[in-house]
DODOLO-691919 format. One record per residue: x, y, z of N, C-alpha, C, CB in turn; residue in three letters; residue number from 1. Coordinates in pm, 1 decimal. Glycine has a CB too. Layout:
+----------+----------+----------+----------+----------+----------+----------+----------+----------+----------+----------+----------+---------+-----+
!      n.u !      n.v !      n.w !     ca.u !     ca.v !     ca.w !      c.u !      c.v !      c.w !     cb.u !     cb.v !     cb.w ! residuo ! num !
+----------+----------+----------+----------+----------+----------+----------+----------+----------+----------+----------+----------+---------+-----+
!        X !        Y !        Z !        X !        Y !        Z !        X !        Y !        Z !        X !        Y !        Z !     Ala ! NUM !
...
+----------+----------+----------+----------+----------+----------+----------+----------+----------+----------+----------+----------+---------+-----+
end
This chain:
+----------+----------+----------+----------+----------+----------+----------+----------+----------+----------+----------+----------+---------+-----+
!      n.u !      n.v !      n.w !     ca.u !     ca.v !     ca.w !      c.u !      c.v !      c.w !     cb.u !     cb.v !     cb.w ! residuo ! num !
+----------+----------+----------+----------+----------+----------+----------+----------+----------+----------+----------+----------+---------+-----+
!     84.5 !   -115.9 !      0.0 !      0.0 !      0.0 !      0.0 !     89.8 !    123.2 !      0.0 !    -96.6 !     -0.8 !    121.3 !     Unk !   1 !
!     75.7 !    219.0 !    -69.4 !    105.5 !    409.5 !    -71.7 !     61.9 !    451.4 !     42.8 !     18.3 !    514.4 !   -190.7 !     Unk !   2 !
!    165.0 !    516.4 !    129.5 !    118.4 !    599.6 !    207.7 !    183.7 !    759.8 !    207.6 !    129.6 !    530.5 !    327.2 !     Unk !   3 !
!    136.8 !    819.7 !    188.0 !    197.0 !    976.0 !    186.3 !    240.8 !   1032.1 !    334.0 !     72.6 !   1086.6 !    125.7 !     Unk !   4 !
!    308.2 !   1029.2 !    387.0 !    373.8 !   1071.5 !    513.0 !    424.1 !   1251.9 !    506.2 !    517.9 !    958.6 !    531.6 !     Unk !   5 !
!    385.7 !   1275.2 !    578.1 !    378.8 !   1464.4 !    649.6 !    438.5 !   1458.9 !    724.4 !    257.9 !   1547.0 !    715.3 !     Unk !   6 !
!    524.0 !   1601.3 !    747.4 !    612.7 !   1611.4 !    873.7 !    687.6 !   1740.9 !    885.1 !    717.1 !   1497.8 !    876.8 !     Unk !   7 !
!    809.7 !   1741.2 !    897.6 !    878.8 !   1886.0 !    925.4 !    989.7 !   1846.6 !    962.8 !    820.2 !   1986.5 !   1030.5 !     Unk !   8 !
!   1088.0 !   1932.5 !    869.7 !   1257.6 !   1860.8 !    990.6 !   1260.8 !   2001.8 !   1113.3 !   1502.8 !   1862.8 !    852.2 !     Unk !   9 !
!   1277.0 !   1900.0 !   1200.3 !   1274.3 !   1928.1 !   1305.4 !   1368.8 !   2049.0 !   1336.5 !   1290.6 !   1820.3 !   1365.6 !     Unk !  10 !
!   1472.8 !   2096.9 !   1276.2 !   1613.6 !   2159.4 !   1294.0 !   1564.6 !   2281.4 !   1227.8 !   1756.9 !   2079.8 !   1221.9 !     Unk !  11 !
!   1531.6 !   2277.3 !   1086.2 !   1456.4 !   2403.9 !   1030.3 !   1320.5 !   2445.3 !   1035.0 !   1470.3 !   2407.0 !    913.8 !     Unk !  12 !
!   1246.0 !   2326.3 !   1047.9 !   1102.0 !   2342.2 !   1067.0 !   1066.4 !   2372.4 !    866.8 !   1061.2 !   2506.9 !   1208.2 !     Unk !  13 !
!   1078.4 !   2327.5 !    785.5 !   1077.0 !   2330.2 !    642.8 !   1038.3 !   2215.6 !    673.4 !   1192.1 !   2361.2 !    543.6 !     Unk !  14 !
!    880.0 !   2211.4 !    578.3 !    811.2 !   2110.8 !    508.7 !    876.8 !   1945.2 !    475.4 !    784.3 !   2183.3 !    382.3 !     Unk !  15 !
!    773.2 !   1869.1 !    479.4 !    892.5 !   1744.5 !    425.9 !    716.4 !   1675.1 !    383.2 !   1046.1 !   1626.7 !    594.6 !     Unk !  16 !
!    737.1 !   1593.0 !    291.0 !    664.5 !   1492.6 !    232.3 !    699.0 !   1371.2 !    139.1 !    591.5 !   1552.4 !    177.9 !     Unk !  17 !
!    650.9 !   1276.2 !    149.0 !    721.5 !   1138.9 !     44.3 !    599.3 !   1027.1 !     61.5 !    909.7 !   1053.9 !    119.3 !     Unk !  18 !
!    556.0 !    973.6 !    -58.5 !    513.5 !    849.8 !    -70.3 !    576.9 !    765.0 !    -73.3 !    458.7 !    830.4 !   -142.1 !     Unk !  19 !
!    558.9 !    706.1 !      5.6 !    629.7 !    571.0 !     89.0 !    529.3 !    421.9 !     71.6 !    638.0 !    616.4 !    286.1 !     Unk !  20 !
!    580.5 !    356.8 !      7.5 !    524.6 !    200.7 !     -6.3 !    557.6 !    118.9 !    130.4 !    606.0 !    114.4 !   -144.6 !     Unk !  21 !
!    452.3 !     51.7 !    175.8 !    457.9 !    -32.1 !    300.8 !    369.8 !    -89.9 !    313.3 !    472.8 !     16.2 !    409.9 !     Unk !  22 !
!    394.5 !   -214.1 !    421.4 !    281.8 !   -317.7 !    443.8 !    187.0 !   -244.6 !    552.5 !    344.3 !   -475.1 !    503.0 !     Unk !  23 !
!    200.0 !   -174.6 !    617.3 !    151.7 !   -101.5 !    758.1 !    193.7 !     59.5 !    753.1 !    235.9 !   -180.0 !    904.1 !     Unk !  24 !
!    126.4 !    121.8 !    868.2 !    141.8 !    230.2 !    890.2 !    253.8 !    246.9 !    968.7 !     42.5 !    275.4 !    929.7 !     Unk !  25 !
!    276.2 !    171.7 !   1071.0 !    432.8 !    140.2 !   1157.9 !    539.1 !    149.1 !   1025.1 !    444.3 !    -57.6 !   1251.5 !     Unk !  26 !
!    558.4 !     71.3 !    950.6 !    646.0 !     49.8 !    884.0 !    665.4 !    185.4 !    752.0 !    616.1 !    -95.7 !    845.8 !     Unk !  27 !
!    562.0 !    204.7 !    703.9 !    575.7 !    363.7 !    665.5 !    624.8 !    500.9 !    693.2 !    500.6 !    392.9 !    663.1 !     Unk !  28 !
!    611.2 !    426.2 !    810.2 !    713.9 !    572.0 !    951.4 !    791.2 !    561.0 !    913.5 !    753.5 !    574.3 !   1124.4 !     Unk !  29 !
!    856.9 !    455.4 !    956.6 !    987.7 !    388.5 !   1003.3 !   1095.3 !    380.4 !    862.0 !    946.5 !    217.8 !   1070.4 !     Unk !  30 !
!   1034.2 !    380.7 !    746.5 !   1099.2 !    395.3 !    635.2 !   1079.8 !    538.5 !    633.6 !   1054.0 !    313.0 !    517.0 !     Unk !  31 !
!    976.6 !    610.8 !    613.7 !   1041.7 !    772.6 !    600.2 !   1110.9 !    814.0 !    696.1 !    947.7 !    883.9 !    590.4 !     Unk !  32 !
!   1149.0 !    787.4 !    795.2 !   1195.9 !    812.7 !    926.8 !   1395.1 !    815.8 !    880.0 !   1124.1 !    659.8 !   1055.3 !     Unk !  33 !
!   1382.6 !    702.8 !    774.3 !   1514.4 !    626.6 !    754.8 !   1554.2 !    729.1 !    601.6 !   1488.2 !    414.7 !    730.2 !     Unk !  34 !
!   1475.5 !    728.0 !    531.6 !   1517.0 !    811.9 !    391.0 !   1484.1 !    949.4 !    430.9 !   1426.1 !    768.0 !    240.1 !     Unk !  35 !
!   1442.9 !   1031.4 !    553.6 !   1464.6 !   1200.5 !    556.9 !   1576.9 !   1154.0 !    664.5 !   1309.3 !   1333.0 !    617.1 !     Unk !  36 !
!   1665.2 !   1083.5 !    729.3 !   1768.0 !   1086.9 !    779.3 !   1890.9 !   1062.8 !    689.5 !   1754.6 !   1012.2 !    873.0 !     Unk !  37 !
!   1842.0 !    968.1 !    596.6 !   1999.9 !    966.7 !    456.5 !   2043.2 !   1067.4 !    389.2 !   1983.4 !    884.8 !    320.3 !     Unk !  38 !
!   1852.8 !   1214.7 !    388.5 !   1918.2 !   1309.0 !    379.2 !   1924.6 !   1416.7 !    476.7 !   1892.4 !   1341.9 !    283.8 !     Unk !  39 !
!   1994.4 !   1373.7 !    597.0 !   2055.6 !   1478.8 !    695.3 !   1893.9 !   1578.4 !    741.6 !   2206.6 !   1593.8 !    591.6 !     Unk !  40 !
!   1795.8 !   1489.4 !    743.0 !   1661.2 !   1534.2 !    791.7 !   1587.1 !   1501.3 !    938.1 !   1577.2 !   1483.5 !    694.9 !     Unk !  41 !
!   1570.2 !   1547.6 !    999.7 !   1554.8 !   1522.3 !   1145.3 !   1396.0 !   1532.9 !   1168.1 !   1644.1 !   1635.0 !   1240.1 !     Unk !  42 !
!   1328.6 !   1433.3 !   1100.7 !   1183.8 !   1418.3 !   1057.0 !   1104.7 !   1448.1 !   1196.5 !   1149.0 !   1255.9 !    988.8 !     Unk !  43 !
!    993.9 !   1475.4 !   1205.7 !    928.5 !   1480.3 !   1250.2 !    757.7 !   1448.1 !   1230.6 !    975.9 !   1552.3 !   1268.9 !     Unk !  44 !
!    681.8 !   1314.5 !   1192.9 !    600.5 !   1292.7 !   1155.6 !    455.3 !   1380.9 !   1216.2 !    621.3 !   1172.5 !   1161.9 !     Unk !  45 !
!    354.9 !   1444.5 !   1138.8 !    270.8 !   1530.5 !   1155.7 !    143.3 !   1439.0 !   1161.9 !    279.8 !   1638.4 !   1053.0 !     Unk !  46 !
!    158.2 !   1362.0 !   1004.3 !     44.0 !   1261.4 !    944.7 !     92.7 !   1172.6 !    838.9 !    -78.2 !   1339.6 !    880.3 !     Unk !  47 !
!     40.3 !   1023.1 !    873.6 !     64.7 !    938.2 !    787.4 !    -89.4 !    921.6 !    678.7 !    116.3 !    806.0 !    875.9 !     Unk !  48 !
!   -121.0 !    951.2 !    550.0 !   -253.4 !    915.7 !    540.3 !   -234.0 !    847.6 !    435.6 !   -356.8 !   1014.2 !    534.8 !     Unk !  49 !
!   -363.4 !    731.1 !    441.6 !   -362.0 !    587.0 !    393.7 !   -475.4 !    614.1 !    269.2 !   -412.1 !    457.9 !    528.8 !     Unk !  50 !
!   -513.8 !    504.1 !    196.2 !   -625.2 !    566.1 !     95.6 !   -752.1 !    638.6 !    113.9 !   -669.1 !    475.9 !     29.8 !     Unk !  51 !
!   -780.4 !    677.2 !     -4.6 !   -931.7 !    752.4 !     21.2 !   -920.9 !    907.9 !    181.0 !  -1070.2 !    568.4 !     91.2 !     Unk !  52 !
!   -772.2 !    942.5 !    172.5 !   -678.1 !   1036.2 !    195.3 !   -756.3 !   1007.3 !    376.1 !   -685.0 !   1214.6 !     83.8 !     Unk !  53 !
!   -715.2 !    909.7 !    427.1 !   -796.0 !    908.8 !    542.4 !   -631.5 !    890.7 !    588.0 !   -942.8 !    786.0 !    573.9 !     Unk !  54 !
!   -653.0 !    981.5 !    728.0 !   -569.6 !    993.3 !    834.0 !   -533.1 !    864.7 !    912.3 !   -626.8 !   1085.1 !    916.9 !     Unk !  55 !
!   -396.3 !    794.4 !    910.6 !   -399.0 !    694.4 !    965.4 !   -319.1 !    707.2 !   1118.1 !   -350.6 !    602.9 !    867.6 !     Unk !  56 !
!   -358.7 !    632.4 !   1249.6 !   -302.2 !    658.5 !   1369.1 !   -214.0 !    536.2 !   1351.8 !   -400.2 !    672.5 !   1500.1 !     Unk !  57 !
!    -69.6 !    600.9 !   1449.3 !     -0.3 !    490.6 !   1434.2 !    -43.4 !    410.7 !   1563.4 !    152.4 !    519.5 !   1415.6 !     Unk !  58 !
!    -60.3 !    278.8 !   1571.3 !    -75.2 !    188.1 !   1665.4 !     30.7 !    182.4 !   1819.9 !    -62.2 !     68.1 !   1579.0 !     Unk !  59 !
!    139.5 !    227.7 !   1759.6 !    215.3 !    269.6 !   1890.6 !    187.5 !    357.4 !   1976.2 !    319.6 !    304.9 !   1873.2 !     Unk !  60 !
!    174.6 !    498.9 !   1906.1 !     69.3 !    625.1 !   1986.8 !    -70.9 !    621.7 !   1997.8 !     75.6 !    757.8 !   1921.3 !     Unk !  61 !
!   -150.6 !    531.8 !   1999.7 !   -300.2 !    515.0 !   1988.6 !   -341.5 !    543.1 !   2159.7 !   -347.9 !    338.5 !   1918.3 !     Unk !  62 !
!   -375.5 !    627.8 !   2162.2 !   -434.2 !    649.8 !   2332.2 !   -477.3 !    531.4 !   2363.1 !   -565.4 !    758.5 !   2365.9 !     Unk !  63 !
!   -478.4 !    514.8 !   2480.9 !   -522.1 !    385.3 !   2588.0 !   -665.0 !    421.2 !   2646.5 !   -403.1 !    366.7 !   2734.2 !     Unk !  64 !
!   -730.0 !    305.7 !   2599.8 !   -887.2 !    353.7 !   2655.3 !   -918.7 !    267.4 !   2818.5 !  -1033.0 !    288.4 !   2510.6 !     Unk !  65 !
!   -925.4 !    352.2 !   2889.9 !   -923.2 !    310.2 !   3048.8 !  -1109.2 !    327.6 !   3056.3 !   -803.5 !    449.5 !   3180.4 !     Unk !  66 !
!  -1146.8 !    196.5 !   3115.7 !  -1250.0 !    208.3 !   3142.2 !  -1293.3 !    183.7 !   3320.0 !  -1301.3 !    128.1 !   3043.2 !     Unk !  67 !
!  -1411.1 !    308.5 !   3284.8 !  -1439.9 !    298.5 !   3459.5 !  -1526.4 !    256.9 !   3522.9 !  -1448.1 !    392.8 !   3522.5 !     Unk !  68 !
!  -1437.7 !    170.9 !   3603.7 !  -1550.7 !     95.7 !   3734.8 !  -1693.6 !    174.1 !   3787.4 !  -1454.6 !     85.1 !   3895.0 !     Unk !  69 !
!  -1820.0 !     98.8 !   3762.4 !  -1922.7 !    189.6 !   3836.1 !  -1914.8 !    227.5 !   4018.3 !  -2065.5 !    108.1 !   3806.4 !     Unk !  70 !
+----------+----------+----------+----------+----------+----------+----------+----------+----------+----------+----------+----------+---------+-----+
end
């Protein structure tokens, strides 16, 4: 799957974007994460979005749903 990954280097704060092929949204990071560091880019991911331009959460940062005792 294409995922278009958003972000910002972190050092200048200048734009960054790349379609990135991956099996997952984890792994879409993790490769743009790796090609804006080959070029001396200190990424900062904003948004990963998956088809039909829908916003995808990564599963690592997914809030924790605490449920409460009556």
């Amino acid at each position: 799957m294409t995922y278009l990954v958003v972000g910002l280097d972190q050092s200048s704060f200048a734009p960054w974007h790349e379609n990135i092929r991956a099996d997952d949204v984890a792994s879409a990071r993790q490769i743009a994460f790796a090609r804006a560091q080959a070029r001396g880019i200190q990424l900062v991911v904003a948004a990963v979005i998956g088809p039909n331009s829908t916003v995808l959460a990564d599963p690592a940062q997914a809030p924790a749903v605490w449920s409460q005792a009556a």
